[in-house]
C-alpha positions in Angstrom: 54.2 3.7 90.2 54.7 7.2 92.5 52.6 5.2 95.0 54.7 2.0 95.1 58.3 4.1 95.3 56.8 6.3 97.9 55.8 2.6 100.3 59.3 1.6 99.1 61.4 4.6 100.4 58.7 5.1 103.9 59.5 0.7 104.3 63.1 0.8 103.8 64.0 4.5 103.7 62.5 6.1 106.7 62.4 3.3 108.9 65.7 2.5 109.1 67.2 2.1 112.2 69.3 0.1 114.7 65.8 -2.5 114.8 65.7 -2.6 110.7 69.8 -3.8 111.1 69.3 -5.8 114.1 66.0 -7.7 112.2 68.3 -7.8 109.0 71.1 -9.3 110.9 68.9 -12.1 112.8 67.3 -13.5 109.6 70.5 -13.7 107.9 71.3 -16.3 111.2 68.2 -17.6 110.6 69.1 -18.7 107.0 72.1 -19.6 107.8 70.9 -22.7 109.4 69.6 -24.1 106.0 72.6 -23.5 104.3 74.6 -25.5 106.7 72.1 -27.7 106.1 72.5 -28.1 102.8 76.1 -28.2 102.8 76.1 -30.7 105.3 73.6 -32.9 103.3 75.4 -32.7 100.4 78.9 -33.6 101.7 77.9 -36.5 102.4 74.9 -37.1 99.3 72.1 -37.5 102.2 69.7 -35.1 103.7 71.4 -34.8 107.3 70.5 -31.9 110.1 74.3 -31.1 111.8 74.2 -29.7 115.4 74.9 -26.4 113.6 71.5 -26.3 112.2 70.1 -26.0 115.9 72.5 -23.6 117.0 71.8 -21.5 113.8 68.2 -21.7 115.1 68.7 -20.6 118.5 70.6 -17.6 117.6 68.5 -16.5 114.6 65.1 -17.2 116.5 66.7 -15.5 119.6 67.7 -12.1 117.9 64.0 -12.6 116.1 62.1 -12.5 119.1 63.8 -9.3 120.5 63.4 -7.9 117.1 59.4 -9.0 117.5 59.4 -8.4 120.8 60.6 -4.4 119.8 58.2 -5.0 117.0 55.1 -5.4 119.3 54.0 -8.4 116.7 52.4 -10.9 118.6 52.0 -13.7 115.3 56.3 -12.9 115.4 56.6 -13.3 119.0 54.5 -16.3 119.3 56.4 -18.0 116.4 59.8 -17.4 117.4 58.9 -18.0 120.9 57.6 -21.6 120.2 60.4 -22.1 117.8 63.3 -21.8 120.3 61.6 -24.9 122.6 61.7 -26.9 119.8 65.7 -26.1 118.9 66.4 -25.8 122.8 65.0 -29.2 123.2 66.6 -31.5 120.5 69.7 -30.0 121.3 69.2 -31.3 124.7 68.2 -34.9 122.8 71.2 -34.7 120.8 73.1 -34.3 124.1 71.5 -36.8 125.8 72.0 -39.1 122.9 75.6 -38.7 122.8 76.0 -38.8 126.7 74.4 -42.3 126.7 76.4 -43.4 123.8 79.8 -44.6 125.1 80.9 -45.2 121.4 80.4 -41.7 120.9 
């Protein structure tokens, strides 16, 4: 038990730092693009993915590469790199979408 407090006060004790609040900070964002999500979907009784969602994305994943970036993790920084293509890219769709939509 010593052993497992010690890991838990060197992990979140110790460490603690502008990085630990920053990381903290950017996966909060990060979630918060499921539960818009999920309050979206179930406003209207459907699973839907609002703009939101993507925005969400690009700010969490943003603030999480710097964070892996600071980090020095390369699985992290590969991850959140590819990531942000994919929500940079169907925002651009969704753009492009509603720009060729006249109804819209």
């Amino acid at each position: 038990m010593s052993a497992l407090l010690d890991w838990l006060h060197t992990v979140f004790v110790e460490q603690f730092d502008f990085w630990i609040i920053l990381g903290f900070f950017a996966q909060a964002m990060f979630m918060m693009r499921f539960v818009i999500q999920w309050i979206a979907s179930e406003r209207v009784g459907r699973s839907i993915v609002p703009v939101a969602f993507w925005f969400f994305s690009i700010a969490g994943g943003s603030l999480l590469l710097i964070y892996a970036i600071q980090r020095k993790d390369p699985v992290f920084i590969a991850g959140q790199g590819l990531g942000l293509g994919i929500y940079f890219r169907n925002l651009w769709l969704i753009y492009k979408e509603n720009r060729d939509d006249p109804t819209i």
